[in-house]
MIROVEX-936029 format. One record per residue (C-alpha): residue in three letters; x, y, z. Coordinates in steps of 0.05 Angstrom, whole numbers, plus 5000, padded with zeros to 4 digits. Example, Ala and Ser with C-alpha at 12.3 -4.5 7.8 and 13.67 -1.06 7.14 Angstrom:
2
+-----+------+------+------+
:   r :    X :    Y :    Z :
+-----+------+------+------+
: ALA : 5246 : 4910 : 5156 :
: SER : 5273 : 4979 : 5143 :
+-----+------+------+------+
END
This chain:
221
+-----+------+------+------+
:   r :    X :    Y :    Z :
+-----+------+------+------+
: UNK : 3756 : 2493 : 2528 :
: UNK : 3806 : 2510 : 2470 :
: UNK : 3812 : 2588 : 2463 :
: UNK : 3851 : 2624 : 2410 :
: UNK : 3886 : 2693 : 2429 :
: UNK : 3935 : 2741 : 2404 :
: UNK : 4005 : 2762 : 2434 :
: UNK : 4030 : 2820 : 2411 :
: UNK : 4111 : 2823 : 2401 :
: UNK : 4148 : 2886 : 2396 :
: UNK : 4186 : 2916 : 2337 :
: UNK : 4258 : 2885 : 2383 :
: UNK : 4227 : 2819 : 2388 :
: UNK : 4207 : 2812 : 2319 :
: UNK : 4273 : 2833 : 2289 :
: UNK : 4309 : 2783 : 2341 :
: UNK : 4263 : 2732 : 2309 :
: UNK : 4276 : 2748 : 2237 :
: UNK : 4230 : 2791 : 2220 :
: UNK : 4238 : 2836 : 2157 :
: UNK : 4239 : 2904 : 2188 :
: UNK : 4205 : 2941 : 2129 :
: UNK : 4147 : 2889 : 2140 :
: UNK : 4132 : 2923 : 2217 :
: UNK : 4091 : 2986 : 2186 :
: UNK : 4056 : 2990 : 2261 :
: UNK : 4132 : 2967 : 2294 :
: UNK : 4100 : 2912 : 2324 :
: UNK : 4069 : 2844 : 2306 :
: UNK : 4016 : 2795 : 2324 :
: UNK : 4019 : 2728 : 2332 :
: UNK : 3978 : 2670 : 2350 :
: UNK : 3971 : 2625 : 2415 :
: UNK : 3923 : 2570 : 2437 :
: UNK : 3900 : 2554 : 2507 :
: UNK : 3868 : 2496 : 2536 :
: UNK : 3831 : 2509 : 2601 :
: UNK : 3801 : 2463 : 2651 :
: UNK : 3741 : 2499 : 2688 :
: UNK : 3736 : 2503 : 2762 :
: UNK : 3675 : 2520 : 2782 :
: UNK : 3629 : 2580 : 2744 :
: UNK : 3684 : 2636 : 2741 :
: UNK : 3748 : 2597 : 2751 :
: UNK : 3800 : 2553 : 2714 :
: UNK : 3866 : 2532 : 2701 :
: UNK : 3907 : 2530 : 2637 :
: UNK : 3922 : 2451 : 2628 :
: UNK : 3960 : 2465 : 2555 :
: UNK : 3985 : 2520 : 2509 :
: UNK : 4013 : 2531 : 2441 :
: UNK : 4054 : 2593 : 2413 :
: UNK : 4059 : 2597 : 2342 :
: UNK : 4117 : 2648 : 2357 :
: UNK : 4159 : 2574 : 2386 :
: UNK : 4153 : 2546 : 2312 :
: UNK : 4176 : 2597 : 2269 :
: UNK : 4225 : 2592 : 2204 :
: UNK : 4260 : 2652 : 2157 :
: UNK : 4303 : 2669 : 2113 :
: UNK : 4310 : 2738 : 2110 :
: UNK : 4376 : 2743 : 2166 :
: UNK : 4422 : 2694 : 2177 :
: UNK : 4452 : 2730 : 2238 :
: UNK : 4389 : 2729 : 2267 :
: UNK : 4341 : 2668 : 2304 :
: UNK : 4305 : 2615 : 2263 :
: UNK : 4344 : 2614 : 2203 :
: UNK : 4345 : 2572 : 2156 :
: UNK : 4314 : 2545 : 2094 :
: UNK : 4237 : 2551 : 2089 :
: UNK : 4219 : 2501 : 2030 :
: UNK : 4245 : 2451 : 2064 :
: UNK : 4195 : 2457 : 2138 :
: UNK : 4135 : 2454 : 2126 :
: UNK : 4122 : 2442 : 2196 :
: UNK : 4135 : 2518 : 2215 :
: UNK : 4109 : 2585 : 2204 :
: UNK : 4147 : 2637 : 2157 :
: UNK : 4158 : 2692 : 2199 :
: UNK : 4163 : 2740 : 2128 :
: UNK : 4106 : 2709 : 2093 :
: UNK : 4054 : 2771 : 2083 :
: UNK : 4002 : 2757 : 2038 :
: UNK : 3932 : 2777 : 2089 :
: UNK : 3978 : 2844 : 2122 :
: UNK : 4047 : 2858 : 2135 :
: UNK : 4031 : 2861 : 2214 :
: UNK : 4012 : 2789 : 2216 :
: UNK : 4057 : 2741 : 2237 :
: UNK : 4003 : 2671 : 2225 :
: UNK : 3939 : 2701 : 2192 :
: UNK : 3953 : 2678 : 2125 :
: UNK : 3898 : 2663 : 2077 :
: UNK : 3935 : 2615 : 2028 :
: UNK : 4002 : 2606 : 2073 :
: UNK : 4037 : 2553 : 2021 :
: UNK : 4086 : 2531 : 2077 :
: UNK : 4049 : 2538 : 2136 :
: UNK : 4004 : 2482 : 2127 :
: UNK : 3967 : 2418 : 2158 :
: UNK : 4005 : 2347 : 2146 :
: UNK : 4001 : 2280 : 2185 :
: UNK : 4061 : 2242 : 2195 :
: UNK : 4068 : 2180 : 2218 :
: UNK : 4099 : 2175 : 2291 :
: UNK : 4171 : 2148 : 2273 :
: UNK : 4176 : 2217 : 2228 :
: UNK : 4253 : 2242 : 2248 :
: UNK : 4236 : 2308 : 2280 :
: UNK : 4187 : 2262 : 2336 :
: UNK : 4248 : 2229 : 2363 :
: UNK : 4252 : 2247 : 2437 :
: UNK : 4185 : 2273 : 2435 :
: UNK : 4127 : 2256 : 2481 :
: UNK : 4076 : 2232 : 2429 :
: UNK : 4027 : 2194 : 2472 :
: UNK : 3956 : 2218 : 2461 :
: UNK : 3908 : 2249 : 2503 :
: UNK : 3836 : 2235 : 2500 :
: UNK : 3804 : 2243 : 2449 :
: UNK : 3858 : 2266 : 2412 :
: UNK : 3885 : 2202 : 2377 :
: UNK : 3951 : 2200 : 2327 :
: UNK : 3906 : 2148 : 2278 :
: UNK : 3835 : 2147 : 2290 :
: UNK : 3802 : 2083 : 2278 :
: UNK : 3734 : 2094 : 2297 :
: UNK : 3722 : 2153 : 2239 :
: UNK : 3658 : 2125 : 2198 :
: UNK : 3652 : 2138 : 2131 :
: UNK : 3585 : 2183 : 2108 :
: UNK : 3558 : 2191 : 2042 :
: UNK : 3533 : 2265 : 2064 :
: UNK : 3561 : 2321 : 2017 :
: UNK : 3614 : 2351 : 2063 :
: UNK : 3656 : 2399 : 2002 :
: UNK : 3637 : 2480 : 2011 :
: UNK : 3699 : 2516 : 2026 :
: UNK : 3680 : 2587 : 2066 :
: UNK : 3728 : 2642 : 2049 :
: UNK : 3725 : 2714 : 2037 :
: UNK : 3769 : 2764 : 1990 :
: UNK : 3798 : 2806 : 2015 :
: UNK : 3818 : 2788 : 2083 :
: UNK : 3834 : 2824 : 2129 :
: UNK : 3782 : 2877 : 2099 :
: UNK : 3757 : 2949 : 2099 :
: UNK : 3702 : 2968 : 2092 :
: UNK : 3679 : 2913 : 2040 :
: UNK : 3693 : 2838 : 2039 :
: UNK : 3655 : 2785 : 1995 :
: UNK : 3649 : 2727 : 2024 :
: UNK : 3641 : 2649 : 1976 :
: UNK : 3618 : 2584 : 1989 :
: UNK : 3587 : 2526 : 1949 :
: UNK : 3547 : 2477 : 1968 :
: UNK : 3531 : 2412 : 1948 :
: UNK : 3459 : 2399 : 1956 :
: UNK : 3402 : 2454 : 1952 :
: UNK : 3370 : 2467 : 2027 :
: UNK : 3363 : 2519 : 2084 :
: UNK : 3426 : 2554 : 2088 :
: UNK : 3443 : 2599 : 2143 :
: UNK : 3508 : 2660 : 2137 :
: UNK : 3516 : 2693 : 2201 :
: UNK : 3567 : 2739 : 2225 :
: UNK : 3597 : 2741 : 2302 :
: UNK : 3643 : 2781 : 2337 :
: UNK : 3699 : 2762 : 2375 :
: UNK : 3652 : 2741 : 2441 :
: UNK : 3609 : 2704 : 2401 :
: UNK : 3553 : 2752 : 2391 :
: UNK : 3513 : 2748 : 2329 :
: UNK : 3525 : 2815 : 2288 :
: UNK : 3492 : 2809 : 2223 :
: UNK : 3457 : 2752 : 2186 :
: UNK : 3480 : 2752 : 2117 :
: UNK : 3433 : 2690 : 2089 :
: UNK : 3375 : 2656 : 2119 :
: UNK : 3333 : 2612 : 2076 :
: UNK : 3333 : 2562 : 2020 :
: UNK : 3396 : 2562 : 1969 :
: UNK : 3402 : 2515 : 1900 :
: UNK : 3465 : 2472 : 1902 :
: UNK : 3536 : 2510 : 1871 :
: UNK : 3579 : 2563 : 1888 :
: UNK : 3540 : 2620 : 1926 :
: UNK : 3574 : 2696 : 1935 :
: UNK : 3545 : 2749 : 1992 :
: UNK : 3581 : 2820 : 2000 :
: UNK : 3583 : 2838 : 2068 :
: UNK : 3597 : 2918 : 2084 :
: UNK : 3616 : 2930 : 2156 :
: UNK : 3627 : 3010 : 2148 :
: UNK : 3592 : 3017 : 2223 :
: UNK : 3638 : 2960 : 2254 :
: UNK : 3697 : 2979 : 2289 :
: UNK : 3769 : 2939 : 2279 :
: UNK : 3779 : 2869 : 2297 :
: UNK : 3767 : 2798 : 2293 :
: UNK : 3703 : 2772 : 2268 :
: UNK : 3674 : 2702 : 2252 :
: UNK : 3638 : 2685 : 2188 :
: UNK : 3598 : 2613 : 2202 :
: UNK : 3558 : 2573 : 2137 :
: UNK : 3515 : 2530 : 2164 :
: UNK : 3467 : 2477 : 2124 :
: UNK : 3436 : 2404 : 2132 :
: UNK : 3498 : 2371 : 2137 :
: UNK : 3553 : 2417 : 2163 :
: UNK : 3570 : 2475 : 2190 :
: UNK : 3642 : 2510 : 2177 :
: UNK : 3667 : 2580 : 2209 :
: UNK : 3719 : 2622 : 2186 :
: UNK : 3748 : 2680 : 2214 :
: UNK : 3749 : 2758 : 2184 :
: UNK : 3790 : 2816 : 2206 :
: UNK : 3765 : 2890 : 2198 :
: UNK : 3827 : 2924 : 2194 :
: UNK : 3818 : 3003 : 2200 :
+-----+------+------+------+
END
């Protein structure tokens, strides 16, 4: 099981790191790690793999400081300065231009001396992937995020049917069912108001004939 958790750095750490010190309003800042565990039994397990986004930073707001350097040019890390969803969040970035996705193929100069080989079912080129004909194009997102009290959230979809918008919180426990029944194809907007919630992480998850996408909300009080 993959599980995604925050680590929270002080305002010391984040300054060592290149943080912009006017950006720590709360003097410290969260940041993003995954964790792979293999189960053991009903209540046990061991942590087989982990990721910190705080190891693959970038910035160029101190040059006396760790990580420098110039951010256009690695695309492959996260901007430690880059506040567009909250100036307390190191990775939660809504449209994070540099932060983003890319595939490169395995004799790409930063892989040298790296251990590459795959583990199932991970693959570096899948080969099995078939092709469907199925719509597959309604990007979830909501503005603003995080939010308080009010967020709307968007989506489109490609082919009228039963639609489902349901909320979770952060155990996955349903909180609020936002749509539930049959939409026309096209872009599709539902306010959510969360005034009785309290502050957090919450999951937003679209789900029609053909797909299902989640994306996750933050109540910030």
């Amino acid at each position: 099981m993959l599980l995604i958790a925050w680590e929270v750095k002080s305002r010391e750490e984040a300054i060592a790191a290149g943080r912009n010190p006017s950006l720590l309003v709360q003097n410290e800042l969260w940041s993003e790690h995954l964790i792979e565990v293999q189960f053991d039994g009903e209540s046990g397990g061991t942590i087989v793999w982990e990721w910190h986004a705080w190891d693959h930073l970038i910035q160029d707001f101190d040059a006396s400081n760790a990580h420098y350097g110039v951010v256009a040019e690695h695309p492959e890390l996260i901007d430690l300065n880059y506040t567009q969803s909250g100036p307390n969040s190191a990775t939660h970035n809504q449209s994070n231009r540099v932060f983003r996705c890319t595939r490169y193929a395995p004799d790409y100069a930063a892989f040298n001396g790296k251990e590459l080989t795959p583990g199932s079912p991970i693959e570096i080129y899948p080969t099995d992937i078939e092709n469907k004909s199925l719509p597959t194009d309604f990007p979830l997102r909501n503005n603003p995020n995080p939010f308080n009290p009010v967020t709307t959230i968007h989506f489109f979809i490609s082919q009228p049917g039963h639609v489902k918008l349901e909320v979770f919180n952060a155990i996955g426990q349903s909180i609020a069912v936002l749509v539930d029944g049959i939409l026309s194809d096209g872009p599709h907007v539902v306010t959510w108001n969360v005034a009785h919630f309290y502050s957090g992480v919450y999951y937003s998850r679209l789900t029609t004939n053909y797909k299902t996408e989640t994306k996750k909300i933050t109540l910030v009080r």
